[in-house]
N, C-alpha and C positions, 0 to 999 in steps of 0.2 A: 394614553396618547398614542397617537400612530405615528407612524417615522414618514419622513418629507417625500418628497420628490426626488429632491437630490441624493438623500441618506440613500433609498432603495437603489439608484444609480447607481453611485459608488460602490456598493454592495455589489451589483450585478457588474460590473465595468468590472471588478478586480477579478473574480469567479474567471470571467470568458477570458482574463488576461493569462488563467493558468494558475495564479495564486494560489498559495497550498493551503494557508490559513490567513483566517480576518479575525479581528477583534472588536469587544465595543470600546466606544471612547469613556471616559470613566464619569464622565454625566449619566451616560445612557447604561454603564454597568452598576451602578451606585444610586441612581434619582428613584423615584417610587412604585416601580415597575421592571423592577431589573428580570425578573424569571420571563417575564411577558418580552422584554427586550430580546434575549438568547431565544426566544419562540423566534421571534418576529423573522431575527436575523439565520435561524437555521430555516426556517419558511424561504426564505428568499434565496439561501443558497442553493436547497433543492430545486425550485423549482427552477432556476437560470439552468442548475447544469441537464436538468431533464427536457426544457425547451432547448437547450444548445447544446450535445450530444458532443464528446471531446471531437477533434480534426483525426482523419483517419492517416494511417501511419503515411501516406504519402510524402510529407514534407521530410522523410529518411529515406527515400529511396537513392539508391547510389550504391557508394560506398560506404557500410557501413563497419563499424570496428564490433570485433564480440560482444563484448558488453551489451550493444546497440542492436545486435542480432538476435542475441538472447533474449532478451528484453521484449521487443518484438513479438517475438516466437511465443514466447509465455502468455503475453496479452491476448494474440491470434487462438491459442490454444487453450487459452478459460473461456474464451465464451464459444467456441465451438463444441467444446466437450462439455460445456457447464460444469465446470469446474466449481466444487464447493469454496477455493482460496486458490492464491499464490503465495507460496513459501519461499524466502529469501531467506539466503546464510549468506549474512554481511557481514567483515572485520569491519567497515570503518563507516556502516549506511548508504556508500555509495550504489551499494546492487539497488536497494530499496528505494531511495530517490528515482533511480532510473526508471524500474518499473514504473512507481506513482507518476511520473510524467507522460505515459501512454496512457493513465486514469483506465485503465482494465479494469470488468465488471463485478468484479470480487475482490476481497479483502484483500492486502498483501498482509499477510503473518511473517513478520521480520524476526529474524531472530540471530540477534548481538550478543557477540565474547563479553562488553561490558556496560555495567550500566551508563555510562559517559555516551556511549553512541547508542544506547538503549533511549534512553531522554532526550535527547537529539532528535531522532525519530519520530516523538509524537508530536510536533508539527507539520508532517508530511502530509500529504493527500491518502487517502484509505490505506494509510500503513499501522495496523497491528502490530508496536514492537514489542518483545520478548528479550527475555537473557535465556542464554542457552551454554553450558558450558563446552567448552574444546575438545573436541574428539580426534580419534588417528585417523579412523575411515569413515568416507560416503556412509557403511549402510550403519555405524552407528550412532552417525548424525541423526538420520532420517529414522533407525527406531528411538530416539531418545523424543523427539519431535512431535515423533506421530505418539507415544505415551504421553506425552505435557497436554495434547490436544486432545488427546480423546478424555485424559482423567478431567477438564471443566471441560468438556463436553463442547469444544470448538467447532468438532467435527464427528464424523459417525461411519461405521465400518461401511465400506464401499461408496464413501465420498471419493471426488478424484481432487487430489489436489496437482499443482502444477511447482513443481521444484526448482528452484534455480539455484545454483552454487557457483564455488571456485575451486580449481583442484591443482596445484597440492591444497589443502584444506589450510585453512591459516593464514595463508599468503596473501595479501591487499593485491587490487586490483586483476585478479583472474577470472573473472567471470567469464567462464568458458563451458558451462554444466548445465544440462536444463533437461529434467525426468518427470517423465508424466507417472504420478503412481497414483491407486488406487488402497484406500488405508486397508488395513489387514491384508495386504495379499500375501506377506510373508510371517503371518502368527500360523 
């Protein structure tokens, strides 16, 4: 069976609304066609957000707080440098939210002190989260990260990824860090 007029609406109506995730209603995940239902319905989320392209970062122009700047900057800078991801180090998913709401054209690879805001995350918009455990410094955040991704093969020597952190490390709400690197440049 095909889905209505209104079902396909709905569908596109919440996508443009920004919506991070949709579901189906448990007729349509459970009645005779449920694998063909999740086709249908990721059929229609692509194509909305590829006809309707996110809003460009205008509606921030001002005053913005770091977070908001960062944030920004990151998105600005994956798709100018084609960036293979953006890498978020999140205490509590708020870095990671943020990005997904400028919908940047590559993954965000989030990576959470716990699984609590690990799971949390996978209803974000293009957010990959991760558990990563707690480090004292930047560069042994970033070689532990760049090991996790390169061993399943996330990523590949001389991908750029785009960095966003907080520093002191650890600390909730600093997101004040944003490093453009290029994997193995320090093996």
């Amino acid at each position: 069976a095909r889905p209505t007029r209104a079902e396909v609406s709905d569908v596109a109506n919440a996508i443009l609304d920004g919506t991070d995730a949709v579901m189906l209603s448990a007729e349509s995940a459970t009645g005779a066609y449920p694998v063909e239902a999740v086709r249908t319905l990721d059929r229609i989320i692509r194509h909305t957000e590829g006809a309707f392209p996110p809003a460009s970062m205008e509606r921030r122009r001002g005053v913005l707080s770091f977070p908001q700047a960062i944030s920004d900057a990151a998105a600005f800078s994956a798709h100018e440098l084609k960036a293979r991801a953006i890498v978020a180090f999140t205490q509590s998913g708020y870095t990671a939210r943020l990005l997904s709401q400028d919908r940047p054209p590559v993954p965000i690879i989030a990576f959470a002190p716990t699984e609590r805001v690990r799971r949390r995350l996978t209803l974000d918009w293009g957010v990959i989260p991760r558990l990563i455990k707690p480090q004292a410094t930047v560069d042994q955040m970033v070689n532990d990260m760049e090991a996790s991704l390169l061993a399943d093969r996330s990523v590949r020597y001389n991908d750029i990824l785009i960095i966003v952190a907080g520093a002191p490390l650890g600390v909730r709400g600093t997101v004040n860090l944003m490093k453009l690197h290029r994997v193995g440049e320090h093996r």
